[in-house]
BAFI-3210 file (N, C-alpha, C; in Angstrom, 3 decimals, decimal comma, padded with zeros to 6 digits):
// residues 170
n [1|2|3|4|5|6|7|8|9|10|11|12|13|14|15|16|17|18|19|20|21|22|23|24|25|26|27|28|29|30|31|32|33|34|35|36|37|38|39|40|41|42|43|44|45|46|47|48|49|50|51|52|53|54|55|56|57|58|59|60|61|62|63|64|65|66|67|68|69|70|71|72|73|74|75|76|77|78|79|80|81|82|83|84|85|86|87|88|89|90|91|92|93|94|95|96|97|98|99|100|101|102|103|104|105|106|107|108|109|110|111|112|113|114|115|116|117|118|119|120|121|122|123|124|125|126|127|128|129|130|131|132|133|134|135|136|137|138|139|140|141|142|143|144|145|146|147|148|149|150|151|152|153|154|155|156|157|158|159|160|161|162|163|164|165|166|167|168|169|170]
n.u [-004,068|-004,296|-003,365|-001,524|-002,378|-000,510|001,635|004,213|003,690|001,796|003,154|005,038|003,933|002,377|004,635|005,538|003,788|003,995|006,986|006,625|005,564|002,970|001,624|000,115|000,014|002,859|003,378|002,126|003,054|006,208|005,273|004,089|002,173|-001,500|-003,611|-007,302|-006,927|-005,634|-007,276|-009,678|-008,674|-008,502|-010,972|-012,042|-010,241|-010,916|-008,780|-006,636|-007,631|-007,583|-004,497|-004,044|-005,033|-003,362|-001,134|-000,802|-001,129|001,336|002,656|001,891|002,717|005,518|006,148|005,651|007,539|009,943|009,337|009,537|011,845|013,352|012,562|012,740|015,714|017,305|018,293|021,627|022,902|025,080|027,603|028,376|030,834|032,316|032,228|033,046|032,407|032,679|031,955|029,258|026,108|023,255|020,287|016,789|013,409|011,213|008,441|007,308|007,641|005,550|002,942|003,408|003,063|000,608|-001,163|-000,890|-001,752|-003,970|-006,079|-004,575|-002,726|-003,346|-004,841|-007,590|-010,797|-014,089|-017,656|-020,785|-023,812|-027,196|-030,424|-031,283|-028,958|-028,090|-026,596|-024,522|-023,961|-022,738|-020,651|-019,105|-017,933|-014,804|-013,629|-011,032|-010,110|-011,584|-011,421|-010,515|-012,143|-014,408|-014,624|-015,512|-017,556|-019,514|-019,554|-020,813|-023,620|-024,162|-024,142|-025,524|-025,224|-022,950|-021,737|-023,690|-022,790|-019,795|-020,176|-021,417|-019,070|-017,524|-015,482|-015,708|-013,520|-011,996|-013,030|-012,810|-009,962|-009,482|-007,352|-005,768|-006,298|-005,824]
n.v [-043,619|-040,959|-037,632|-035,538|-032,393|-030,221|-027,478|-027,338|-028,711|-027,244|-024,566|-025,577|-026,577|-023,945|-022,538|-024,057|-023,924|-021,154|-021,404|-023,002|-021,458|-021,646|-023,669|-026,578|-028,930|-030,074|-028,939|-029,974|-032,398|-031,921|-031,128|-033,294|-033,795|-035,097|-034,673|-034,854|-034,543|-032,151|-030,136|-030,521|-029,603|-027,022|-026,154|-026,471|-024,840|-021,773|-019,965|-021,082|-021,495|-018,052|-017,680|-019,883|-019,014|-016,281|-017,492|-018,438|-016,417|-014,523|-016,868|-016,743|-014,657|-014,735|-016,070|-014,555|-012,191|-014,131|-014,025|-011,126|-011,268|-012,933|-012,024|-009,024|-008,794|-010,938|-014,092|-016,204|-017,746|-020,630|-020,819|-022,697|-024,015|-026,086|-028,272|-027,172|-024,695|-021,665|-019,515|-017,010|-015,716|-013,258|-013,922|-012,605|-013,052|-012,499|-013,364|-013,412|-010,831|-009,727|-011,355|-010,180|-006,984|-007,591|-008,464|-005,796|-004,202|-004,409|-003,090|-002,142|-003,620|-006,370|-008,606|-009,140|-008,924|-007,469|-008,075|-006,530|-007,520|-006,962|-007,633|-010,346|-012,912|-015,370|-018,412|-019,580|-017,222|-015,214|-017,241|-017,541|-014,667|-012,901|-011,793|-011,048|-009,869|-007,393|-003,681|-000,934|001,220|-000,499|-001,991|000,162|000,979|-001,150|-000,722|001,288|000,343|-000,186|-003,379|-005,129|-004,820|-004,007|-006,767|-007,836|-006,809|-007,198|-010,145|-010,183|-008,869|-010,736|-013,517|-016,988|-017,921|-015,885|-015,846|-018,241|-018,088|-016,129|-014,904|-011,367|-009,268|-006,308]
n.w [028,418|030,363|029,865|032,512|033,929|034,114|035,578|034,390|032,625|030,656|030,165|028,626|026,174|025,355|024,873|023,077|021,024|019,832|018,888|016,960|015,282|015,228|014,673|015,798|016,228|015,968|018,297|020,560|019,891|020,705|023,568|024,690|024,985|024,427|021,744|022,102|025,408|025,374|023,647|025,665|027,745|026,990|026,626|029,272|031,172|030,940|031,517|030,241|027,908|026,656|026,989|025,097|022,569|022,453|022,433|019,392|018,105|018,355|017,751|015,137|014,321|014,846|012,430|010,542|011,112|010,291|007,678|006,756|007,047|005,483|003,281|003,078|004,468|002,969|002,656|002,674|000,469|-000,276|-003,226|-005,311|-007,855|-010,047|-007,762|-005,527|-002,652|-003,265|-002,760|-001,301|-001,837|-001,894|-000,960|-001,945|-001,481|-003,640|-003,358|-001,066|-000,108|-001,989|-000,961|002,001|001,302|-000,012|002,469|004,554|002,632|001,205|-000,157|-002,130|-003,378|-003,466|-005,697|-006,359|-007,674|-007,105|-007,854|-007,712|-008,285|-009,457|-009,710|-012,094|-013,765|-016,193|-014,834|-017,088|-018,430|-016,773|-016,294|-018,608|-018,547|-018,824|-016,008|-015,116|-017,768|-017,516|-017,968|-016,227|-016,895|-017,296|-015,151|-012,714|-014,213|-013,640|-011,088|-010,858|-011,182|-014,063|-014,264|-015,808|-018,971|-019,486|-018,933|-020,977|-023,351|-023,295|-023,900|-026,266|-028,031|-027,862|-029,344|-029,885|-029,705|-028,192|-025,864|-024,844|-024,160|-022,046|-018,999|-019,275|-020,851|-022,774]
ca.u [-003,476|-004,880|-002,201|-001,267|-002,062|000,569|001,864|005,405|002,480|001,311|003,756|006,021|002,480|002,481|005,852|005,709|002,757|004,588|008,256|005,899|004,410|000,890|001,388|-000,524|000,449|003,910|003,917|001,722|004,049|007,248|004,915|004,091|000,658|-002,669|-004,445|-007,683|-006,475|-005,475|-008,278|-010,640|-007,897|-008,573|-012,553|-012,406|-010,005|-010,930|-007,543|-005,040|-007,846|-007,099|-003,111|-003,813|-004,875|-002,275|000,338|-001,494|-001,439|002,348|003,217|001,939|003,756|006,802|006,229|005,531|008,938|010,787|008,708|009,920|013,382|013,761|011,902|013,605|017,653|017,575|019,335|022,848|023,041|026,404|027,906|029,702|032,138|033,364|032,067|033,606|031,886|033,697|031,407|028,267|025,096|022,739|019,208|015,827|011,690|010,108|006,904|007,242|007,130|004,587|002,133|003,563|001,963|-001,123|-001,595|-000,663|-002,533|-004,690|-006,709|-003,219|-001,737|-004,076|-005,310|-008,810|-011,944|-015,869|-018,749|-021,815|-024,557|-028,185|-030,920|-031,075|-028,242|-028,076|-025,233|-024,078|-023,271|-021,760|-019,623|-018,379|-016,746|-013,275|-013,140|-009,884|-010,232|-011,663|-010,808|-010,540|-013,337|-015,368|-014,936|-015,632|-019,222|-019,833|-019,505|-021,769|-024,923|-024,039|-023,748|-025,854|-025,511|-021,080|-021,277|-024,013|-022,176|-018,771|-020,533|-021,845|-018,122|-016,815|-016,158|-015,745|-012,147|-011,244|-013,966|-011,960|-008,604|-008,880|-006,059|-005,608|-006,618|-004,759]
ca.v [-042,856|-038,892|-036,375|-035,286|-030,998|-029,331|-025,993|-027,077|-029,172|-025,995|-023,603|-026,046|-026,719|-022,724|-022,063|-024,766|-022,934|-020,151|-021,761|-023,649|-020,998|-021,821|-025,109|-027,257|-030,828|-030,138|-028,359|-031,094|-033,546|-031,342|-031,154|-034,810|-034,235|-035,799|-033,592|-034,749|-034,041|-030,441|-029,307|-030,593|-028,249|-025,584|-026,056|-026,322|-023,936|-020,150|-018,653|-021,546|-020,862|-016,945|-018,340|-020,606|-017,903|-015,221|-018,305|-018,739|-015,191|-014,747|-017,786|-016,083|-013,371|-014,928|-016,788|-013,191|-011,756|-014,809|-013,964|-010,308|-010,959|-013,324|-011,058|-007,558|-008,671|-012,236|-015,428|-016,066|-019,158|-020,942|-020,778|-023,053|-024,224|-027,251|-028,860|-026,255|-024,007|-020,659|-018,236|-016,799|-014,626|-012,957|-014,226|-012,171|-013,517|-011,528|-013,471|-013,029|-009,369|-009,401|-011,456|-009,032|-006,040|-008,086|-008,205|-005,122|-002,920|-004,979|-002,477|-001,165|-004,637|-007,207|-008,570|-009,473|-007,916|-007,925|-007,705|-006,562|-008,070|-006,793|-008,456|-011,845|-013,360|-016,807|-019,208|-019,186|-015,929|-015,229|-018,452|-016,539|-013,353|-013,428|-010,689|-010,646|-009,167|-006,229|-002,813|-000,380|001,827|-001,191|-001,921|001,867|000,952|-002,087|-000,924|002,196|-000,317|-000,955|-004,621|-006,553|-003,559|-003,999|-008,163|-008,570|-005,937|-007,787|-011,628|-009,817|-008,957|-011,772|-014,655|-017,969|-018,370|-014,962|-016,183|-019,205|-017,595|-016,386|-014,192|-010,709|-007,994|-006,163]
ca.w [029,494|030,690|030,410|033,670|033,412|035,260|034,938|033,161|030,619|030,338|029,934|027,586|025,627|025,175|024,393|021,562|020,121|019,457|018,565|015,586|014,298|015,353|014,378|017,495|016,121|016,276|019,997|021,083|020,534|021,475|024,961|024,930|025,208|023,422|020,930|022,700|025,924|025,329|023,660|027,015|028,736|026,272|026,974|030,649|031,549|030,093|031,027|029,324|026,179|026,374|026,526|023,633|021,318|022,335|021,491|018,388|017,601|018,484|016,296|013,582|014,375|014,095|010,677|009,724|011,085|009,499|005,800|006,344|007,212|004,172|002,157|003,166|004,464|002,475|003,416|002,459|-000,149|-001,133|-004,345|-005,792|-009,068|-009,786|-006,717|-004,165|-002,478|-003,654|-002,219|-001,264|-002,642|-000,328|-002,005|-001,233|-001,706|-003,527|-003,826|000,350|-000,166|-002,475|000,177|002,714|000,781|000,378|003,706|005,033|001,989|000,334|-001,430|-003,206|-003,940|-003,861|-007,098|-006,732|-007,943|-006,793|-008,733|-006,831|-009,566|-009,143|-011,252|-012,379|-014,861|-016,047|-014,630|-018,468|-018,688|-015,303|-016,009|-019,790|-018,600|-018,052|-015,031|-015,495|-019,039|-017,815|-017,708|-014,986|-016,720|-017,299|-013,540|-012,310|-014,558|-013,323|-009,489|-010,463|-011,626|-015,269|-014,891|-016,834|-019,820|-019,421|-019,287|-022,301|-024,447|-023,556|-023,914|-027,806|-028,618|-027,607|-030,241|-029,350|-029,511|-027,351|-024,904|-024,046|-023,847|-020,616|-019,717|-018,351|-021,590|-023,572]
c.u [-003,788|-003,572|-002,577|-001,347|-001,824|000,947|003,426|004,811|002,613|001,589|005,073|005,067|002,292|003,192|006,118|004,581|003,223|005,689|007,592|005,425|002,885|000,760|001,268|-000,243|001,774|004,095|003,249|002,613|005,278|006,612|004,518|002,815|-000,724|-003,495|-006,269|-007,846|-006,230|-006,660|-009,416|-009,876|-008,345|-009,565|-012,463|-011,803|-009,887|-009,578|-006,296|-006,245|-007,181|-005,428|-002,905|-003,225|-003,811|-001,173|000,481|-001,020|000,609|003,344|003,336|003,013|005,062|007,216|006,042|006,758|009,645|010,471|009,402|011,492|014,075|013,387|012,687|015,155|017,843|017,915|020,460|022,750|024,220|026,519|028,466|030,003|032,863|033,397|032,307|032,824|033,075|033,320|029,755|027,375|024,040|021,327|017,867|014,689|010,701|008,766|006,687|007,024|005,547|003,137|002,796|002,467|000,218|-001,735|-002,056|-001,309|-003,314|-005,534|-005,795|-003,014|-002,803|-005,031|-006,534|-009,708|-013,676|-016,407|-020,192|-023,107|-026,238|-029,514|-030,947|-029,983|-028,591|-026,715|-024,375|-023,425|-022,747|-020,397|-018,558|-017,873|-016,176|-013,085|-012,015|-009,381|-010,351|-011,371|-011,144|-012,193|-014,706|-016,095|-015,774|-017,417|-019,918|-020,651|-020,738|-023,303|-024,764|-023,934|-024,129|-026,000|-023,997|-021,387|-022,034|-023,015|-020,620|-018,885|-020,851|-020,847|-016,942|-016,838|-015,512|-014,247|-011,402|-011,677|-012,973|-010,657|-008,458|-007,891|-006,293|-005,499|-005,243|-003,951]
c.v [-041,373|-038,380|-035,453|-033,277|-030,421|-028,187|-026,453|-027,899|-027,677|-025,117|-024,161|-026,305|-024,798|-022,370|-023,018|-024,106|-022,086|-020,573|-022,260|-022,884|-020,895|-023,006|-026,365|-028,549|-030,753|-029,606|-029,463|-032,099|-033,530|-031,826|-032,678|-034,668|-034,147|-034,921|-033,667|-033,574|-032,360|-029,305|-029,558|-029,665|-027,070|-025,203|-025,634|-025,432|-022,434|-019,537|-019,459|-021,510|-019,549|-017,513|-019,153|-019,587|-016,820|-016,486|-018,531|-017,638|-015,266|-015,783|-017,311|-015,197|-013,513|-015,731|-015,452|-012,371|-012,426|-014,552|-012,176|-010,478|-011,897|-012,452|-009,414|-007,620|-010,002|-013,445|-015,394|-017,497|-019,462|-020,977|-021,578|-023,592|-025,342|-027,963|-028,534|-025,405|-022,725|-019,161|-018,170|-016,115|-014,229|-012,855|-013,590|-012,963|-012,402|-011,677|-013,378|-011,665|-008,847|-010,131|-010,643|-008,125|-006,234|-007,874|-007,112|-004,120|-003,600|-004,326|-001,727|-002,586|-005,896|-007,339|-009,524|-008,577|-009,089|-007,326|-007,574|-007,015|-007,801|-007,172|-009,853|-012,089|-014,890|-017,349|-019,091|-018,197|-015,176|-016,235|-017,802|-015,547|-013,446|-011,945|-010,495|-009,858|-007,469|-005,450|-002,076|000,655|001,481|-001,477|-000,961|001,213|000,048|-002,132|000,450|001,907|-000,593|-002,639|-005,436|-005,725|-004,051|-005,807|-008,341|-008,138|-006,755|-009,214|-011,430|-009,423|-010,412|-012,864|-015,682|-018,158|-017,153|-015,434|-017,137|-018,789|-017,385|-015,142|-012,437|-009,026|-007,894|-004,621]
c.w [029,300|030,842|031,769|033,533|034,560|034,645|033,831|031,589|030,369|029,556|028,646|026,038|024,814|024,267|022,658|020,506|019,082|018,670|016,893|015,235|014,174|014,793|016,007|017,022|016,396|018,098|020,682|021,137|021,027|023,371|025,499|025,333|024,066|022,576|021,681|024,364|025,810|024,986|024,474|027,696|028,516|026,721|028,330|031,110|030,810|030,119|030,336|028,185|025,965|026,035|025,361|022,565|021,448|022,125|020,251|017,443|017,522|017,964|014,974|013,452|014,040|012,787|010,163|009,943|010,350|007,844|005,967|006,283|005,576|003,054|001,736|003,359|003,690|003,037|002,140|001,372|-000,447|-002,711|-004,656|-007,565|-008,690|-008,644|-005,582|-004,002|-002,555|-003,436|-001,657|-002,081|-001,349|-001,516|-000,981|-001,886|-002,328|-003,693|-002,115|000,513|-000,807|-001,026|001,481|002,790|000,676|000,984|004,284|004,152|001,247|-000,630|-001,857|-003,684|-004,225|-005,350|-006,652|-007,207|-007,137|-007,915|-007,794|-008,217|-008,884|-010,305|-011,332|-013,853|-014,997|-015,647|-015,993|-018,503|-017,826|-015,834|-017,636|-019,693|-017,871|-016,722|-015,333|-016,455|-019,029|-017,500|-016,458|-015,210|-016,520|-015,700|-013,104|-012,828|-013,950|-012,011|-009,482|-011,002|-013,411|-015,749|-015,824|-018,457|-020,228|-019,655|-020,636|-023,218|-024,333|-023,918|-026,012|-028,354|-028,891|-028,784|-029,727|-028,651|-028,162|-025,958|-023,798|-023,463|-022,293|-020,687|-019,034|-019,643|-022,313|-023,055]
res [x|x|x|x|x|x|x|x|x|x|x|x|x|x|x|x|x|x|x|x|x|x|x|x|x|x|x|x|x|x|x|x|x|x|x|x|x|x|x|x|x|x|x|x|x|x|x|x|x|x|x|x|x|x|x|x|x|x|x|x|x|x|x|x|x|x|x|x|x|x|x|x|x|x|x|x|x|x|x|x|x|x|x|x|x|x|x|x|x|x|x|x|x|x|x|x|x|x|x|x|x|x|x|x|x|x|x|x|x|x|x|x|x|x|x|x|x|x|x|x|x|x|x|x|x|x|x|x|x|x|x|x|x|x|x|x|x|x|x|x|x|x|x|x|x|x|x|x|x|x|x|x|x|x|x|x|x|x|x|x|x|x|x|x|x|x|x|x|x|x]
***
């Protein structure tokens, strides 16, 4: 059976978009219509695609208000003693804050690194340094063409056992 595409499909199809978060399996079946189906809607008609993605977008949006509001005013948890509830606590996220910051400044908070690598290395010795290990000056050299000069010289201190460790310096 073809889902019937009417405007309250449509507009209930929409609205679940958003209510989920950008989750389209769940509004699909809130709207009662076929995952097929919808995305031939999506194809054929250009302006319920544009409407997709701004529901899409606006989902996010509100999984991102709900991660600040837990993150910045908390949620309320019960307490209890002895099997009674005898109070509350007002509990915040702070690994929600921290992906927050991520987001929103990534070159302040985010913990990754690049390596721009010019030259030939072997897989071997790419696959032996712990990035993580190294320092900020090592970095700084790394990013101004020192690389294969900064990894041998750290692969020639290295002894077997530190190698493996792993791990985040000293």
């Amino acid at each position: 059976m073809r889902t019937i595409r009417t405007s309250e499909k449509r507009k209930l199809l929409l609205e679940s978009i958003v209510e989920f978060g950008g989750n389209v399996s769940r509004a699909l079946e809130k709207a009662r219509v076929g995952r097929s189906a919808a995305y031939e809607w999506k194809r054929d008609d250009e302006e319920f695609s544009e409407l997709w993605e701004k529901a899409l977008e606006d989902g996010i949006d509100r999984l991102e208000d709900e991660a600040r509001r837990r993150a910045c005013e908390g949620v309320k948890k019960p307490v209890y003693q002895g099997g009674k509830r005898v109070g509350f606590i007002q509990e915040y996220s702070d690994t929600l804050l921290m992906f927050l910051l991520n987001g929103a400044r990534p070159e302040k908070y985010r913990h990754n690194a690049s390596v721009n690598v010019t030259g030939k290395l072997s897989h071997d010795v790419v696959e032996r340094v712990d990035i993580g290990s190294l320092t900020d000056d090592e970095i700084a050299e790394i990013r101004a063409g020192k690389v294969a000069e900064k990894l041998f010289t750290r692969l020639a201190n290295a002894t077997p056992e530190t190698s493996d460790q792993g791990g985040g310096g000293s």
